[in-house]
C-alpha positions as CSV (number, residue, x, y, z in Angstrom):
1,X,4.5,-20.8,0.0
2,X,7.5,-19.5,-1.9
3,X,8.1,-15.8,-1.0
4,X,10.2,-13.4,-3.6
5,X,13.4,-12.9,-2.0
6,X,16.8,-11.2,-2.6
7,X,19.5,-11.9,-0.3
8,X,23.1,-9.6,-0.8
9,X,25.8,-9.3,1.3
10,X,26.6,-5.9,3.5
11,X,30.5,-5.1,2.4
12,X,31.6,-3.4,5.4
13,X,30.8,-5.7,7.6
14,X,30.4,-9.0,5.5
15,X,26.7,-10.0,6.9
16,X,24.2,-11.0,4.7
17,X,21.1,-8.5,4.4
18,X,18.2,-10.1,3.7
19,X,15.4,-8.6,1.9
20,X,11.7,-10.1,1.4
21,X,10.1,-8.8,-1.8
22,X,7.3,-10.7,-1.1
23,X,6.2,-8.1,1.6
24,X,7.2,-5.2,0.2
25,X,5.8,-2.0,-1.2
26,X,2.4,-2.3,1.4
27,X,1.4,-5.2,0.0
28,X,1.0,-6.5,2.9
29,X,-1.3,-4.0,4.0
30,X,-3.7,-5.8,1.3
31,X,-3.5,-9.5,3.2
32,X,-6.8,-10.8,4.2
33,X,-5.6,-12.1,7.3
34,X,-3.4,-10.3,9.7
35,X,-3.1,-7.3,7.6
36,X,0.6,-5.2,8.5
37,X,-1.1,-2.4,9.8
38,X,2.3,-0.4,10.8
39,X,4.5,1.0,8.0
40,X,7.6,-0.6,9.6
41,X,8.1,-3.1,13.0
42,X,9.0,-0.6,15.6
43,X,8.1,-2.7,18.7
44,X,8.1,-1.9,22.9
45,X,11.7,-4.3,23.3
46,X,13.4,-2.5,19.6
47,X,13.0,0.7,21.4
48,X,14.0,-0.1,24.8
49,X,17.3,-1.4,23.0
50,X,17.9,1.5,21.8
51,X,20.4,4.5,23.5
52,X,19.0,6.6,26.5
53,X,16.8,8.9,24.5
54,X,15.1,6.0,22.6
55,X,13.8,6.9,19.6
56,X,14.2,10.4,20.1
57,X,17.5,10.4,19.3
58,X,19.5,9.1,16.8
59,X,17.0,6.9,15.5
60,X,14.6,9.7,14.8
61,X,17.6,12.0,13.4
62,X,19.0,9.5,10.7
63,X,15.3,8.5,9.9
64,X,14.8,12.0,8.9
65,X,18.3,12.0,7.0
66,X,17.6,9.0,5.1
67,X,14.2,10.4,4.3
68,X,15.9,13.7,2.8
69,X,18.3,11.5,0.4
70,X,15.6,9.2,-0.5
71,X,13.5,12.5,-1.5
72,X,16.2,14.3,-3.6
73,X,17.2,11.1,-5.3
74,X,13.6,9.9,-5.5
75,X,13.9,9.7,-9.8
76,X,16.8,7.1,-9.4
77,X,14.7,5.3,-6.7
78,X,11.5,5.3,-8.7
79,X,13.9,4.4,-12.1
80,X,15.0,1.5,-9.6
81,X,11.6,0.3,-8.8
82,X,10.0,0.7,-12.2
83,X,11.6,-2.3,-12.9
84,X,9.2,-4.1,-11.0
85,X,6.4,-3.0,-13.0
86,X,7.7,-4.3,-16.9
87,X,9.1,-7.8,-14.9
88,X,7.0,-11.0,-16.1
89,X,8.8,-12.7,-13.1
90,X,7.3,-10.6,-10.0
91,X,4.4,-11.5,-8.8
92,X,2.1,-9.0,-7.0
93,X,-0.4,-11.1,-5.8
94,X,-2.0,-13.7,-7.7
95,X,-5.2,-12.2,-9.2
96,X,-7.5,-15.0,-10.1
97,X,-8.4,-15.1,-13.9
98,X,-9.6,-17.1,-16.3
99,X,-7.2,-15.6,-18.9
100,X,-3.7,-15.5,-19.0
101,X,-3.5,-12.3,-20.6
102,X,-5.9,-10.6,-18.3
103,X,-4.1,-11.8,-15.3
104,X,-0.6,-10.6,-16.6
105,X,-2.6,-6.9,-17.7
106,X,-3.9,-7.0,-13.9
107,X,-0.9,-7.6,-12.2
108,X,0.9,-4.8,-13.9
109,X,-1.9,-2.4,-12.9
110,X,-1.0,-3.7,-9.4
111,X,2.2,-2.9,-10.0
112,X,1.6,1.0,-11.4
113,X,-0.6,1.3,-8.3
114,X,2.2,0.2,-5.6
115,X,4.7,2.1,-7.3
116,X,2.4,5.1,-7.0
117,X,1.8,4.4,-3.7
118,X,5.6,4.7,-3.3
119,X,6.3,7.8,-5.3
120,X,3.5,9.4,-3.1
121,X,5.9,8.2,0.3
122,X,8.5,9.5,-1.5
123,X,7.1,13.0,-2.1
124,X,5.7,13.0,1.4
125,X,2.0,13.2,0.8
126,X,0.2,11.7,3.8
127,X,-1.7,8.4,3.3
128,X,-4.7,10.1,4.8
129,X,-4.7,13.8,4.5
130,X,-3.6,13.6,1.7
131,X,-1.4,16.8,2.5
132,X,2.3,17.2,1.3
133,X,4.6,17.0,4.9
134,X,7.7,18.6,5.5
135,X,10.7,15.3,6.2
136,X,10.0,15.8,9.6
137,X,6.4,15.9,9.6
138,X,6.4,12.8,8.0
139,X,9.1,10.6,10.1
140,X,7.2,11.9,12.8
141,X,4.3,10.4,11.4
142,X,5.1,7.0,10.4
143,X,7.5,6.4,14.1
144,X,3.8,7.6,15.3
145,X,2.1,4.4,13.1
146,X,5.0,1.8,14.0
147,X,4.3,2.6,17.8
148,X,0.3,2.5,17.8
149,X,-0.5,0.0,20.3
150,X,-3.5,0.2,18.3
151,X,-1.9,-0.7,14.8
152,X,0.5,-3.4,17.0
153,X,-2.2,-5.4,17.8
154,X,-3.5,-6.4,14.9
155,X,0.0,-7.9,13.4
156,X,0.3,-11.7,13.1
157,X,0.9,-12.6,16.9
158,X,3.9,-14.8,16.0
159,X,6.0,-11.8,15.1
160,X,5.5,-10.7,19.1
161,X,4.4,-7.5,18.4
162,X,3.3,-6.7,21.8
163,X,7.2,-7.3,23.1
């Protein structure tokens, strides 16, 4: 399968960052089979390579920083993104259809719906609740997701999400 990716390189230190558009945005959430139940890999080995305190430290401190500038630039993100919605080229899915037409007016209702699903991230309303969390609140909330043993299970057991 070809998967939508976008590969650019990191100026400071020259590596090439690799980014997979193909599972992005939670549509992997949608998969039939081994469904990414975590919002991001945070596995049992990631944290134990991290500093004394874990992920109670400065992984959790320059989440919640990132999370701030994401929210008070969240216009130019979501100006970013919308991009994805009007481009013939993306595909969200492929929608079976028996008309072209229809299957071009579906996946751009796919791709309203995972940008909404973003802006919602953005704004910090809870996937559940529904209620509007504080930065905190929420980083505390997704780190809590990513660690589930519950939610690591039931990844793709090639990605060793039990490590």
């Amino acid at each position: 399968a070809v998967v939508s990716t976008q590969s650019t390189g990191d100026r400071k230190t020259g590596n090439l960052i690799h980014c997979d558009f193909g599972e992005c945005f939670d549509v992997s959430r949608d998969r039939e089979k081994f469904p990414e139940t975590i919002p991001f890999r945070l596995t049992r080995m990631m944290r134990k390579a991290m500093e004394v305190t874990g992920i109670h430290g400065t992984y959790t401190l320059t989440c919640n920083d990132v999370m701030e500038v994401m929210r008070n630039n969240a216009t130019s993100v979501l100006a970013v993104l919308e991009t994805f919605v009007y481009d013939p080229l993306i595909n969200w899915r492929l929608v079976e259809c028996p008309d072209f037409n229809e299957k071009n007016s579906q996946i751009n209702a796919r791709a309203v719906e995972v940008l909404s699903k973003v802006k919602k991230k953005l704004y910090g309303v809870d996937d559940v609740t529904e209620k509007n969390l504080e930065v905190v609140e929420q980083v505390q909330s997704l780190i809590r997701q990513a660690t589930l043993s519950e939610n690591l299970c039931q990844l793709y057991p090639g990605w060793c999400p039990f490590w």
